[in-house]
C-alpha distance (Angstrom), angle and dihedral (degrees) to the residues before:
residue distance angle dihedral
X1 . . .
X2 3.53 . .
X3 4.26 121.8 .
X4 3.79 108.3 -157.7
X5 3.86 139.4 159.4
X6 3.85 111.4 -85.3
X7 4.05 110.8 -91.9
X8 4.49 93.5 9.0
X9 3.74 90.4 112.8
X10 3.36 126.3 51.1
X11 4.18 108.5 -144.2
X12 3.52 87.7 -140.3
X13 4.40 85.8 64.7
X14 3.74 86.2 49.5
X15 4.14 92.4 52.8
X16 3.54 85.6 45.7
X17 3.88 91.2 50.6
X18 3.97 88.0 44.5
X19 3.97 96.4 49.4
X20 4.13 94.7 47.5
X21 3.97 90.8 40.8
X22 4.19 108.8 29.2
X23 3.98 83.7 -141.1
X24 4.10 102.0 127.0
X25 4.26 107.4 -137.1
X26 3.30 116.5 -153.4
X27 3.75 119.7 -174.3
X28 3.67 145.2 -179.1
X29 3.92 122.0 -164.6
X30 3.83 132.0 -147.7
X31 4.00 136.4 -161.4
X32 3.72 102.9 -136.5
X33 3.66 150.8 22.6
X34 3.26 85.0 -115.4
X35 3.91 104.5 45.1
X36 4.01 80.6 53.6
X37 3.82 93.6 53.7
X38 3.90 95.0 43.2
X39 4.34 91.5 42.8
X40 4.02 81.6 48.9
X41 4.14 103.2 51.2
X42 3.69 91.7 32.2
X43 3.99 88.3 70.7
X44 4.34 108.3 -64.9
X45 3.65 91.0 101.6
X46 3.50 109.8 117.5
X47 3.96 93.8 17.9
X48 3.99 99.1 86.3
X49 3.29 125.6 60.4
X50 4.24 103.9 -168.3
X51 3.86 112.2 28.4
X52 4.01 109.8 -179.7
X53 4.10 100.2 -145.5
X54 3.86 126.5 173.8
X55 4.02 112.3 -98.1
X56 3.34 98.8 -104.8
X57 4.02 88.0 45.5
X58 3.92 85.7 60.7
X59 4.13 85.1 66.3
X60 3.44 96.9 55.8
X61 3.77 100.9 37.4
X62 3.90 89.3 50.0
X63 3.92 87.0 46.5
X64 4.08 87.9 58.8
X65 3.75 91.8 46.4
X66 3.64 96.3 -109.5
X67 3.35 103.8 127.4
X68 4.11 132.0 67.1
X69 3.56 124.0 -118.4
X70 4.00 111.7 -114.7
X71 4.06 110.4 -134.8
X72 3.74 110.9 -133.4
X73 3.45 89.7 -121.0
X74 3.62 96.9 39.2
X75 4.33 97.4 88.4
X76 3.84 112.5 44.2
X77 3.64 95.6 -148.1
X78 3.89 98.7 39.6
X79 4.34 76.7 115.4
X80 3.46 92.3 65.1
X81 3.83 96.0 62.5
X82 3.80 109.6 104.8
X83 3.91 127.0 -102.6
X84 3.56 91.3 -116.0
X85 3.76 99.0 56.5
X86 4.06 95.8 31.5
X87 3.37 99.3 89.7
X88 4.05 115.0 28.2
X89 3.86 123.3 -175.6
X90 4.09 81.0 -119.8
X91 3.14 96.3 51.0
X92 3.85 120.9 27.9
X93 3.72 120.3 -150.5
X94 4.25 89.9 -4.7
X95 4.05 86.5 -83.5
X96 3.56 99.6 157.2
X97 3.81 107.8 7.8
X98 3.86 139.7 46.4
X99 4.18 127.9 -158.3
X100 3.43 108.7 -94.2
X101 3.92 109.8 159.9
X102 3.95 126.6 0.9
X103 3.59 127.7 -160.0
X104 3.79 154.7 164.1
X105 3.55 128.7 -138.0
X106 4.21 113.8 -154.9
X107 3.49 130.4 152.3
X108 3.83 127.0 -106.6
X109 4.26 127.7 -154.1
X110 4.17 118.8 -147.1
X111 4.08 84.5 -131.2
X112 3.64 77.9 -158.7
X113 3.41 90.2 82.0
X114 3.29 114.1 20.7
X115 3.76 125.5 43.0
X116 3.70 101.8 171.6
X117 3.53 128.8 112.8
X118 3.88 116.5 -53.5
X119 3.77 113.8 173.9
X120 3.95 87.8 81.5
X121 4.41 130.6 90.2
X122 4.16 75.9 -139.3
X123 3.69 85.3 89.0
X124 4.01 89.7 54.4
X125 4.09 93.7 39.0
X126 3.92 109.2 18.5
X127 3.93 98.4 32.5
X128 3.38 115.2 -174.0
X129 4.22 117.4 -116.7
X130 4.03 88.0 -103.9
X131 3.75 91.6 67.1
X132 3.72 97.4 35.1
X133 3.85 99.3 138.0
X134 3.62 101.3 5.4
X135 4.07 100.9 90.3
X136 3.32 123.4 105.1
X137 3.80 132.4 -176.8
X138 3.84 140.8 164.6
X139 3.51 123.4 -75.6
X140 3.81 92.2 -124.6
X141 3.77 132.0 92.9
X142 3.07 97.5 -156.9
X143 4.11 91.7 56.5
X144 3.80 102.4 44.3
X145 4.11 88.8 36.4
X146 3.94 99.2 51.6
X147 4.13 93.7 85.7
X148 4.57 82.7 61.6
X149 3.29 95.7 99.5
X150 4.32 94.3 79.2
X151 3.83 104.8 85.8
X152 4.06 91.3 -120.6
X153 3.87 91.2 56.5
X154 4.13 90.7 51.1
X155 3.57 80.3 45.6
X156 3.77 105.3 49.0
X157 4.26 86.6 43.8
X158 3.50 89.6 50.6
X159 3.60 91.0 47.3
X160 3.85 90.2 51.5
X161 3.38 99.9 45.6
X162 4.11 96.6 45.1
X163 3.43 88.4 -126.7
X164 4.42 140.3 129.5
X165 3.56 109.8 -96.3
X166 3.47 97.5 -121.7
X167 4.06 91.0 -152.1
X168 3.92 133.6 67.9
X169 3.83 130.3 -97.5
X170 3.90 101.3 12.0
X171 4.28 78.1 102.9
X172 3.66 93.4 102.3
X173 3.76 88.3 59.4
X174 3.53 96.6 40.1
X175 4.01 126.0 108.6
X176 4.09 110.1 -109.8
X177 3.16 98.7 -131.4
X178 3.90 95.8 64.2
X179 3.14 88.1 69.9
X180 3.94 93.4 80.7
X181 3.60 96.0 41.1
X182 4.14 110.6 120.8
X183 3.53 93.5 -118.7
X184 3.80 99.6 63.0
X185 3.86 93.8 43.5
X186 3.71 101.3 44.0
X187 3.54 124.7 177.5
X188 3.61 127.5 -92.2
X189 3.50 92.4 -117.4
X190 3.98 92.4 48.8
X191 4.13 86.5 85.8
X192 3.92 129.1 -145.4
X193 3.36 115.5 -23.2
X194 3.87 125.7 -142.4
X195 3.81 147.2 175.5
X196 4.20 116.6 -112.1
X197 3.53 123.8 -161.0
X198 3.94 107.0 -93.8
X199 4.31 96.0 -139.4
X200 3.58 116.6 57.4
X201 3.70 108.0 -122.8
């Protein structure tokens, strides 16, 4: 059984696969990290034996004991992977995962119809009125969020959102008026705050 991302894998690869091997794949597909994680705790543990998670997914699924530990002798080619993706902060030492596809997300203009300024996030969170209802972007945080660790990103989200940063020097980027909001000058009683990890393992 094989647990992929909805529309990855063409069928017509895995009859392919089937015909030059004999070995039948049967596999089910999912739309989130999260519709993985809750279809595997809520009983599919144990029925799959590939999922295909994003990296930092691998962390949290190996933290809840869902995934199997890979031997170092157990994949013949597990040598070939390069340095740069052999040992991932999510993964030390590739112990329960392997690279399978890489990717960037980015955002593209129709300079068509639009010949404004495009090397800013302003297009994402301050559009201007000419492409009001013309932007489109994945339905995954993880996707559209990855580029947030630039100070003007953190910046222009915080901007958007009305809300503290949360992070240091993004201030030159940030809106002046945040800077009274309650959240970024909490009380003294309000305690230590802190960041908590936005899936539930």
């Amino acid at each position: 059984m094989f647990y992929h991302w909805f529309e990855y894998m063409p069928a017509a690869l895995l009859e392919k696969f089937t015909a030059q091997t004999g070995i039948t794949v049967t596999m089910d597909t999912y739309d989130s990290n999260g519709g993985m994680l809750a279809s595997l705790k809520a009983g599919g543990m144990g029925t799959f034996d590939v999922a295909v998670p994003r990296d930092e997914m691998v962390e949290i699924m190996a933290g809840e004991g869902l995934l199997d530990t890979i031997a170092n002798d157990e994949l013949t080619n597990k040598g070939n992977i390069a340095a740069q993706r052999a040992d991932p902060s999510f993964d030390p030492g590739r112990a329960h995962s392997i690279p399978y596809q890489w990717g960037s997300t980015s955002f593209a203009v129709d300079a068509a119809s639009f010949n404004g300024d495009i090397n800013t996030t302003d297009l994402l969170f301050n559009p201007p009125a000419e492409l009001s209802g013309k932007i489109n972007v994945l339905d995954s945080q993880g996707e559209v969020m990855d580029f947030m660790p630039d100070p003007e990103n953190i910046a222009a989200v915080s901007n958007y959102a009305r809300y503290e940063l949360g992070v240091t020097g993004a201030e030159p980027y940030l809106d002046p008026a945040l800077a009274t909001l309650p959240g970024a000058n909490p009380p003294a009683t309000a305690g230590t705050g802190g960041f908590i990890q936005a899936c539930d393992p």
